[in-house]
N, C-alpha and C positions, 0 to 999 in steps of 0.2 A: 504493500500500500504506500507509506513511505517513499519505499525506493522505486515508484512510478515515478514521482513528482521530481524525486532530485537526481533520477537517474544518468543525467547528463552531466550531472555534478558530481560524479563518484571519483575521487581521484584515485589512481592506479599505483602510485609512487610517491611516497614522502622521503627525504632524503636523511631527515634529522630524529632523535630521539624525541618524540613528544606524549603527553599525556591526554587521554581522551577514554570515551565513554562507548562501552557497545551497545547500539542502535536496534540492530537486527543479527540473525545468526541465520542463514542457507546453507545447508550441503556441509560442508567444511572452509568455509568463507564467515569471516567476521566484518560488519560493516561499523566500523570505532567514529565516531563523531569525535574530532577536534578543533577546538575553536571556530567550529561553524563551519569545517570541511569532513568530508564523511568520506575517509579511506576503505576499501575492501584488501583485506589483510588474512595472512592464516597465521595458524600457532605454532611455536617454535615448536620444536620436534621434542627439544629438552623436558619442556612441560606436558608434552603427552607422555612423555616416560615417568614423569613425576604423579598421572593420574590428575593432574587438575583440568579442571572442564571450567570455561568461564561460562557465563550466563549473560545473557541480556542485564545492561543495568549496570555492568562493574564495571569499574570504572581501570584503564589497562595502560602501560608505557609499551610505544609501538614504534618500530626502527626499521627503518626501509620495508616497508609492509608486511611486519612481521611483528604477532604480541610476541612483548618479551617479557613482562613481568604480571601478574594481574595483582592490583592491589589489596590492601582488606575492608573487607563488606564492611556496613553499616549495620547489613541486615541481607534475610534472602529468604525466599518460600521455595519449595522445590515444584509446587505445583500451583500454575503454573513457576515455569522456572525461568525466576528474575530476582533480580540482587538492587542494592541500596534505594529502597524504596520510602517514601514518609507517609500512607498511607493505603489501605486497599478499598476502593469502591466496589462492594459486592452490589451489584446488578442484578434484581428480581423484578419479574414481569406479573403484574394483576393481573393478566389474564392473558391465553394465548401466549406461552403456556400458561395454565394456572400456579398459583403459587403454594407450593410446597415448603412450608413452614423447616421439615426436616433438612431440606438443602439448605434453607436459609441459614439453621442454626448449626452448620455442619462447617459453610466457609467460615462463620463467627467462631468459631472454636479452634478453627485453624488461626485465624489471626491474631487469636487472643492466644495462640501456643506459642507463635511465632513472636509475638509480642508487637503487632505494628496494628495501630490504629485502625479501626473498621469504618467507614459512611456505609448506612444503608440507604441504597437509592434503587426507589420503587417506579418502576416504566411501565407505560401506555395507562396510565391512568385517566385515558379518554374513554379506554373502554369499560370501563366500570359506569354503571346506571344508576349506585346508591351509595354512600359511606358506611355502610355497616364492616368493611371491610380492612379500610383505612383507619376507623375506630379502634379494631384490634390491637392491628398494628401499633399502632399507638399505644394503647392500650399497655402492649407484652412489652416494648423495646424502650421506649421515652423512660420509663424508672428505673431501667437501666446503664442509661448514661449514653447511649451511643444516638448522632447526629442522625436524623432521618431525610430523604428526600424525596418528593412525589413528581413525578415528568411524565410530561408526554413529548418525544422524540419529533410524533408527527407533528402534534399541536404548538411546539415548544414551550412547551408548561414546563416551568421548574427549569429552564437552564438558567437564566443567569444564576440566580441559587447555586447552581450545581457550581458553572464556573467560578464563583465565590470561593470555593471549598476548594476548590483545584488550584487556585492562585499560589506560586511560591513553591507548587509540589511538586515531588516526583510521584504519582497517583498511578496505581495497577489496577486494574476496572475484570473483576470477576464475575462471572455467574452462566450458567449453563446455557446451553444456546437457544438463541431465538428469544435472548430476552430482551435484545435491544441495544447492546454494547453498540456496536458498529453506527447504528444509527442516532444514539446518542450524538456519537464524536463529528458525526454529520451535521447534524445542529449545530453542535457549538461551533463547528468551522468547515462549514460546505463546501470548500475549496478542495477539501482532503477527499470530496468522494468519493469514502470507500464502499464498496462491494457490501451488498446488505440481502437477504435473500427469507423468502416468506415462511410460515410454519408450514412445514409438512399438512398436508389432507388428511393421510391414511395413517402417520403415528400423533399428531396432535404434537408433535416435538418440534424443536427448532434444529434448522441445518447448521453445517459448519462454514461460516463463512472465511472467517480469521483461521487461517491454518497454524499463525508460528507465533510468540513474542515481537512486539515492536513497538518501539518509542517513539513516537509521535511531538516532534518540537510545536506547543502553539503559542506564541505572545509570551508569557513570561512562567510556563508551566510546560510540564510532560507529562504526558498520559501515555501507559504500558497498556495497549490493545492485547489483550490474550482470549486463546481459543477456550471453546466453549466446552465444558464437560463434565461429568456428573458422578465417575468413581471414586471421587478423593472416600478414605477408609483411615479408621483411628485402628491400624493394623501395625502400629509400631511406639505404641504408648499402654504403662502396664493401666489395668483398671484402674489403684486407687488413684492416677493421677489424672482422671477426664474430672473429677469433680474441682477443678482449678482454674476450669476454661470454661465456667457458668458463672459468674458474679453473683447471680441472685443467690447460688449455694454457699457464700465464703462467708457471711454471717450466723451461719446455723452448724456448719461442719468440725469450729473450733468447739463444738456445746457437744458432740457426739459421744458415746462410753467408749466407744474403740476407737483409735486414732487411725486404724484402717477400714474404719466405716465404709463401705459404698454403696448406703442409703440407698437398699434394698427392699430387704424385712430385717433388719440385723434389729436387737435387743438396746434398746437405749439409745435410738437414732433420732437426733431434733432437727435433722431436713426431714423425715416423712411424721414427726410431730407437726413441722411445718408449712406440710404439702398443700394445705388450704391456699396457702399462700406465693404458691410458686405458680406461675401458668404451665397450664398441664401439656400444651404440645412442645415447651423447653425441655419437660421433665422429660416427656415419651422420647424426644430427641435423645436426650441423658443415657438412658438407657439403651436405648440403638446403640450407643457409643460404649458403652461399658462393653456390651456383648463383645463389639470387634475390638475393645484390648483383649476380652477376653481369650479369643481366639489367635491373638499371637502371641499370652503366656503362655498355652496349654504348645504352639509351635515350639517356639524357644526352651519348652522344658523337654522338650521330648527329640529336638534334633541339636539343642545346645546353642549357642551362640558366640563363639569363636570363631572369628574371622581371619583369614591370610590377607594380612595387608602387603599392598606392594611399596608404597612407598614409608618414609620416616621423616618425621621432624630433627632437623639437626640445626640448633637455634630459632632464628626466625622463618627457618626455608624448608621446605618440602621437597625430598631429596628420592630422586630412586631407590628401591630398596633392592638388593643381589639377595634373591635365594640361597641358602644356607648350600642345598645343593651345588647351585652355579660357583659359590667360593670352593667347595670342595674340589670340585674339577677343575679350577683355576690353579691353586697351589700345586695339583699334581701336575698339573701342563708347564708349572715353571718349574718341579724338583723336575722330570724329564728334562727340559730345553737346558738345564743345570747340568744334568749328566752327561749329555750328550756332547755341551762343548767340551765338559772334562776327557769324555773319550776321544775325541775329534784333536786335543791337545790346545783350544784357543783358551782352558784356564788351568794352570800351574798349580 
């Protein structure tokens, strides 16, 4: 999308060390923004040996079109996968598709793990006939602290609002497809025309329009266009630690009799003393989310979790690691090439 518009501006050759920002990621091709030129560069060979993968978003030092160092994050989500971000606009659609309370509280859980700020911003609310709907919403999410926003893409309802929020950020704009991301960033700057595409007929789903990561420079902000999708899984966090990534639970879980409560049925629990008071599709979410730690401790206990890493930290740098093996076979190929010139007579 992006690299339509400044395609002609991609420059091929930098000559000097300089610092800059990845844009977009193709193939094996990094497109690094500096100072308002937008290099296509690949990765040193070094740092593929080393296992590091940049991401959209980090910020990299790049030398005759080649990243040579990638700096440290601020921050990073893996899904999408994008690096120093200041907040994530999760993207839900009232209707077409309709809105699924458990997606909603699935990215907020991600964010609130990752620790970066959530907007929740609610599109095509032209097609909504009543506020019984936006009452909820309100309702569930305003006592919890996080920023709401109501748009319509088509009608432009709610942008300026939106771009209020976006002012001064680097903003990652999530939410499953066909809720309107694309078409959002159409409103806010119609020049960018990107590619927008209708719900499906026959699944009532949204298509994929945004296929990759990409930063989008407008006016004095960037917006991360990321594709649409709906697997993210709390499949690598143990149970007692989803109760951390609900707010409304951190007042009532320091009151529990077991410090590993997971406000279930457990004996002396004051979240489901408290349950009157929690709204019940956070809670059913809750639970969805326990089951999937639950299902990668019962993984991890039964196939272990010890990893072969390849590479090592040695100070501040991330260094290839040699297999135990590969030294083995090394020393014996230099006691051999040892022997050989003693026999050959070139060592005394």
């Amino acid at each position: 999308m992006l690299l339509i518009m400044v395609n002609d501006n991609i420059l091929r050759y930098n000559k000097s060390m300089e610092k800059g920002q990845i844009f977009k990621i193709h193939s094996d091709f990094y497109y690094v923004n500096s100072n308002g030129k937008l290099y296509e560069c690949k990765l040193r060979e070094i740092l593929k040996k080393q296992g590091l993968k940049p991401l959209v978003g980090d910020f990299v030092n790049i030398d005759q079109n080649a990243i040579t160092d990638i700096l440290n994050r601020k921050n990073y989500i893996p899904r999408p996968s994008v690096a120093n971000i200041d907040q994530i606009i999760i993207v839900s659609a009232l209707k077409d598709p309709e809105l699924s309370f458990l997606q909603l509280n699935r990215y907020i859980a991600f964010a609130e793990y990752f620790k970066i700020p959530p907007i929740l911003c609610f599109n095509k609310d032209d097609l909504i006939s009543d506020n019984k709907l936006i009452k909820q919403i309100k309702s569930i999410y305003s006592p919890l602290g996080y920023k709401i926003i109501f748009t319509s893409a088509k009608e432009h309802d709610g942008i300026k609002e939106l771009i209020k929020v976006l002012e001064n950020k680097v903003s990652a704009l999530c939410g499953t497809s066909g809720v309107g991301k694309s078409s959002l960033i159409n409103a806010i700057n119609p020049q960018l025309a990107i590619r927008t595409n209708n719900i499906s007929k026959k699944t009532l789903r949204g298509t994929h329009t945004t296929r990759h990561c990409e930063i989008i420079q407008i006016d004095n902000y960037r917006i991360v266009d990321t594709p649409g999708f709906s697997n993210l899984k709390f499949d690598f966090l143990l149970p007692q630690n989803i109760d951390k990534l609900f707010i409304e639970l951190s007042e009532y879980t320091k009151y529990c009799k077991y410090p590993d409560c997971l406000h279930l049925s457990e004996d002396g629990c004051c979240v489901l003393k408290n349950l009157d008071k929690i709204d019940k599709t956070r809670y059913q979410s809750y639970i969805e989310f326990i089951n999937e730690a639950k299902e990668y401790k019962n993984r991890i206990k039964n196939e272990g979790s010890k990893v072969e890493h390849r590479s090592k930290i040695s100070g501040e740098k991330k260094l290839a690691k040699i297999s135990a093996k590969s030294r083995t076979s090394a020393r014996k190929t230099n006691k051999q090439n040892i022997y050989k010139e003693i026999e050959d007579g070139r060592i005394d």
